[in-house]
C-alpha positions as CSV (number, residue, x, y, z in Angstrom):
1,X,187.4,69.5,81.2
2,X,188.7,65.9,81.1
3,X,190.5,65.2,77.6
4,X,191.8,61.7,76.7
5,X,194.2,61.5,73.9
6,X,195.0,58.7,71.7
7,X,198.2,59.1,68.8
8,X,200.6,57.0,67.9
9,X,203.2,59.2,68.0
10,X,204.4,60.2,71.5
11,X,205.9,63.7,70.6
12,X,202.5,64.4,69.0
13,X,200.9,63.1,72.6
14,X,203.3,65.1,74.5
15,X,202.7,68.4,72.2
16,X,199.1,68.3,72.6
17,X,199.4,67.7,76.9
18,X,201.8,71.1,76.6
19,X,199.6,72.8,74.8
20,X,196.3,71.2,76.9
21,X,197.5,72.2,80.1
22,X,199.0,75.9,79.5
23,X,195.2,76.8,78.2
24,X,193.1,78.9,80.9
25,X,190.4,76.3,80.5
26,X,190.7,74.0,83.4
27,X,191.8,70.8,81.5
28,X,193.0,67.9,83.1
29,X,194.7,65.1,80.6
30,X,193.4,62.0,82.1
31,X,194.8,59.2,80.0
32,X,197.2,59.3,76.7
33,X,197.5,56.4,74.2
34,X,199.6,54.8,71.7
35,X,196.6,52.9,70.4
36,X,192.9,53.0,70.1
37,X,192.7,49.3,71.9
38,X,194.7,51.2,75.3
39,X,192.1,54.5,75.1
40,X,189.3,52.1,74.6
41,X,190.4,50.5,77.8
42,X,190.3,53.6,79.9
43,X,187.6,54.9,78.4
44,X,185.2,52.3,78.9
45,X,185.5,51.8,82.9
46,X,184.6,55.7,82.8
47,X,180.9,56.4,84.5
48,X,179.4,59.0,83.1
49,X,180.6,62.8,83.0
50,X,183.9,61.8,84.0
51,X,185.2,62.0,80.3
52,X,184.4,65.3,78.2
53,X,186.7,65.1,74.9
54,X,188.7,62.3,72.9
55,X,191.2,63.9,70.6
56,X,192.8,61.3,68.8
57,X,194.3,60.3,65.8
58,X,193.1,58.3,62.7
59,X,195.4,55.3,61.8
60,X,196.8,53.6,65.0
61,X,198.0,50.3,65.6
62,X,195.5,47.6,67.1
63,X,192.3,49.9,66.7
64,X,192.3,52.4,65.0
65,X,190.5,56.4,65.6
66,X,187.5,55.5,63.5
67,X,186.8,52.1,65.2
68,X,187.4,53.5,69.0
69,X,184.6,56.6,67.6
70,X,182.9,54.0,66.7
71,X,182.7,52.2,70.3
72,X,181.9,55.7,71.6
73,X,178.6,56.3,69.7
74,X,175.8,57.0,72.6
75,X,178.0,58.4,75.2
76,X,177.9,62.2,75.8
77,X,182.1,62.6,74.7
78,X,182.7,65.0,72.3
79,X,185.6,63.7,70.0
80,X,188.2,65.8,68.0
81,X,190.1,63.6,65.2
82,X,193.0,64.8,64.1
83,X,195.8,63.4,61.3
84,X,197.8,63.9,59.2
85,X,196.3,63.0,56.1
86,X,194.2,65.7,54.6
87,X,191.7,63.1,51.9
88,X,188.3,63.8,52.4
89,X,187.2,60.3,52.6
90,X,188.9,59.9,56.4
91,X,186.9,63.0,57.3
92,X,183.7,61.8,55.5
93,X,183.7,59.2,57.7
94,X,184.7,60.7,61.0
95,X,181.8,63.1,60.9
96,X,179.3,60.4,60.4
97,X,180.4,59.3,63.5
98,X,179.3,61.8,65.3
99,X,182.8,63.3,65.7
100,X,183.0,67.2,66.4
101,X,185.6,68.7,64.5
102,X,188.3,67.3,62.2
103,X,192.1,68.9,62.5
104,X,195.0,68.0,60.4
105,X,198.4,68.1,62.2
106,X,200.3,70.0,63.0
107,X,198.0,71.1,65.5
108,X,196.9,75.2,65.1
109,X,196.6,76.1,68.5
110,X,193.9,78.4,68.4
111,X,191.6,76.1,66.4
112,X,191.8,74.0,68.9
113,X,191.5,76.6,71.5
114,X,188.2,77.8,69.7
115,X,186.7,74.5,69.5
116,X,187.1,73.6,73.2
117,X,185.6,77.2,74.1
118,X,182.8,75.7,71.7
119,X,182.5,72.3,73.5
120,X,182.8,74.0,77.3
121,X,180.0,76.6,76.7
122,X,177.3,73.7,75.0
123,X,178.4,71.6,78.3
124,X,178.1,74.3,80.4
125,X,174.5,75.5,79.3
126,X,173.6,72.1,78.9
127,X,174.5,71.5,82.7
128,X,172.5,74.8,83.8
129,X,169.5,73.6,82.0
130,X,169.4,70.6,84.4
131,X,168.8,68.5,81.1
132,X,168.9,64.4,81.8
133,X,167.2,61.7,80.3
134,X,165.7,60.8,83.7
135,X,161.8,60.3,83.6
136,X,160.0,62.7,85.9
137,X,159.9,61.0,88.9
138,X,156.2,61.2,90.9
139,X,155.0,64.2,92.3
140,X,152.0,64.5,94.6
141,X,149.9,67.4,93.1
142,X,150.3,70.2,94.3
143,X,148.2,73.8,94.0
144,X,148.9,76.9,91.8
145,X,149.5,78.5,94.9
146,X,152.5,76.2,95.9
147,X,153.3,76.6,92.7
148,X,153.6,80.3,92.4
149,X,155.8,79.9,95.9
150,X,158.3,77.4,94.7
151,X,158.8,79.8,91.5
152,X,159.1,82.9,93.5
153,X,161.7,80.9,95.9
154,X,163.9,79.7,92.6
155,X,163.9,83.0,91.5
156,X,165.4,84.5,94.8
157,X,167.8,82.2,95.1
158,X,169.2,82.4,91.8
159,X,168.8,86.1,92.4
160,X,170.9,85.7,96.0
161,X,173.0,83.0,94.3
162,X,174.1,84.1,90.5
163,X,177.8,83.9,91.4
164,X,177.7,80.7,92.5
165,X,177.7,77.2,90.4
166,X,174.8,76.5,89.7
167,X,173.4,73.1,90.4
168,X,169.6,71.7,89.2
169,X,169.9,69.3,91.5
170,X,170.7,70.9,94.4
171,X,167.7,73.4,93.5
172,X,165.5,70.7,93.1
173,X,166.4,69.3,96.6
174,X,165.9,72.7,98.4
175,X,162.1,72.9,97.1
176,X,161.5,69.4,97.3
177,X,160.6,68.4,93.6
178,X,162.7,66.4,90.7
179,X,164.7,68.2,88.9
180,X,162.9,67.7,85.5
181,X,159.6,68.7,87.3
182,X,161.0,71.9,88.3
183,X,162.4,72.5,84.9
184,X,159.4,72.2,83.2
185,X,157.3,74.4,86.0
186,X,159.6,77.1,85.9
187,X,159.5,77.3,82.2
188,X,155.5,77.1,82.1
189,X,155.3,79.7,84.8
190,X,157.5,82.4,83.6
191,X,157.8,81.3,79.5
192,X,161.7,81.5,79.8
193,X,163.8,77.7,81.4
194,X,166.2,78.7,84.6
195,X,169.5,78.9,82.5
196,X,168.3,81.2,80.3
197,X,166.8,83.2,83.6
198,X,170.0,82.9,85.1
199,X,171.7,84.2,82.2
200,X,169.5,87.4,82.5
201,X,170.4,88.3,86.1
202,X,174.4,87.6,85.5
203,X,174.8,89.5,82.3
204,X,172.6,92.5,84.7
205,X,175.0,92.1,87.3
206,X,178.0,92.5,84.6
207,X,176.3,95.8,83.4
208,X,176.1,97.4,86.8
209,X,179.8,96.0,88.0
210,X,180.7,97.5,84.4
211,X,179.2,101.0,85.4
212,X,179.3,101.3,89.3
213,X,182.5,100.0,89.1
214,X,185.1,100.8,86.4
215,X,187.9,100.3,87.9
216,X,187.2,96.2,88.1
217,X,189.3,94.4,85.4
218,X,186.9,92.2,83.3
219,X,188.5,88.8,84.8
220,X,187.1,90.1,87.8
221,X,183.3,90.7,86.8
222,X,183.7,87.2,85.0
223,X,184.2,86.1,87.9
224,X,181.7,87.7,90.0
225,X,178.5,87.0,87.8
226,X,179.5,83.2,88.2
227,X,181.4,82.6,84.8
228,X,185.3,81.2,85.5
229,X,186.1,81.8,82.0
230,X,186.8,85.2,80.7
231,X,186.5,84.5,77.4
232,X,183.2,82.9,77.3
233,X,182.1,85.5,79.6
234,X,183.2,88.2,76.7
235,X,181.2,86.2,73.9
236,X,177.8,85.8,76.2
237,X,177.8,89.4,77.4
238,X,177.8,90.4,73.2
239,X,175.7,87.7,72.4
240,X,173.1,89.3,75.0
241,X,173.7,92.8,74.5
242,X,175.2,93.2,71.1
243,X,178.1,95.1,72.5
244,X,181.6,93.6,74.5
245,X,182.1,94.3,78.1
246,X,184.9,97.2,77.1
247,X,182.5,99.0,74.6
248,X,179.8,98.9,77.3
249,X,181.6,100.3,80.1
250,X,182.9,102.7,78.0
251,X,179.5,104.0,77.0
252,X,178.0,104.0,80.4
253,X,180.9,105.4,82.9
């Protein structure tokens, strides 16, 4: 994740880049701001994607946090405001602006750990859904029976493929369709959308790694069934199968 942070007070700035970079969740600081005027700056020569989060602060010299929110309404950046003052009125208007969370300082480090697990996951499944705002771009029709191949191909290579990234595009590409088109076939044809396919076939690959192979620490299978994150990989397997990766293996060795 990239992370922009804007607070006027640099031993807060230099807290939250210490804290920010020692987290296991690949996060790059890309900019960090006295003012909401300097972050507004950076921000806005950004193309899209290449900014995830905007923690900042609420009173700043020159603009302010809930002004700079303000210019980011529309663009996909999740924002955390933090500050030291705790009335309800500054977070009032903060969340009507779309921001995610509201933290007063000092910072607790696993809030913010929590909420960044939060934002990474909805990004993440969000990305494997292959979900833009493109329009479908023309297709020539093509027959059931194509049909039937090209879903029958996806579902070999994301059987072949689960431990890999998984890109929509890319997909889309191999079997010669946009990637909305494909979406939307895949869903009709087999009533379930590709990341929620995908997540089938990696949490059934955890389950035999767990059993065939006990002796793999759980980093490991994480990293196996495509997930680079331990700890979301923890929450998914008991979202899917009610029990944690420990309590499984330990019922099925």
């Amino acid at each position: 994740m990239n992370i922009i942070i804007a607070d006027d007070e640099e031993f807060i700035r230099l807290g939250l880049e210490k804290i920010l970079t020692k987290m296991d969740l690949d996060i790059t600081v890309i900019g960090s701001y006295s003012n909401g005027m300097d972050a507004w700056a950076h921000i806005s020569k950004l193309g899209e994607g290449e900014l995830d989060v905007l923690i900042t602060d609420i009173k700043m010299p020159m603009m302010d946090g809930l002004k700079l929110i303000e210019h980011l309404r529309g663009k996909a950046i999740a924002t955390i405001v933090l500050s030291g003052f705790s009335e309800f009125e500054y977070a009032r208007k903060a969340l009507r602006y779309g921001v995610r969370d509201y933290l007063l300082k000092p910072v607790d480090k696993a809030n913010l750990y929590d909420l960044l697990i939060k934002i990474k996951q909805e990004r993440e499944e969000s990305r494997l859904a292959g979900e833009t705002n493109e329009l479908l771009l023309p297709q020539e029709p093509i027959s059931k029976e194509k049909e039937h191949h090209v879903i029958e191909q996806m579902k070999s290579i994301l059987e072949q493929e689960y431990g890999k990234n998984f890109e929509m595009e890319r997909m889309a590409e191999t079997v010669g369709m946009s990637a909305n088109y494909l979406s939307r076939l895949f869903k009709q044809e087999t009533g379930m959308t590709l990341t929620d396919y995908l997540i089938d076939i990696r949490i059934e690959k955890a389950k035999q790694f767990l059993t065939d192979h006990p002796n793999l620490k759980n980093y490991e299978i994480s990293q196996l069934v495509g997930y680079s994150d331990p700890v979301y990989f923890n929450k998914l397997f008991k979202k899917m199968t009610g029990e944690t990766p420990k309590d499984y293996k330990g019922k099925h060795r």
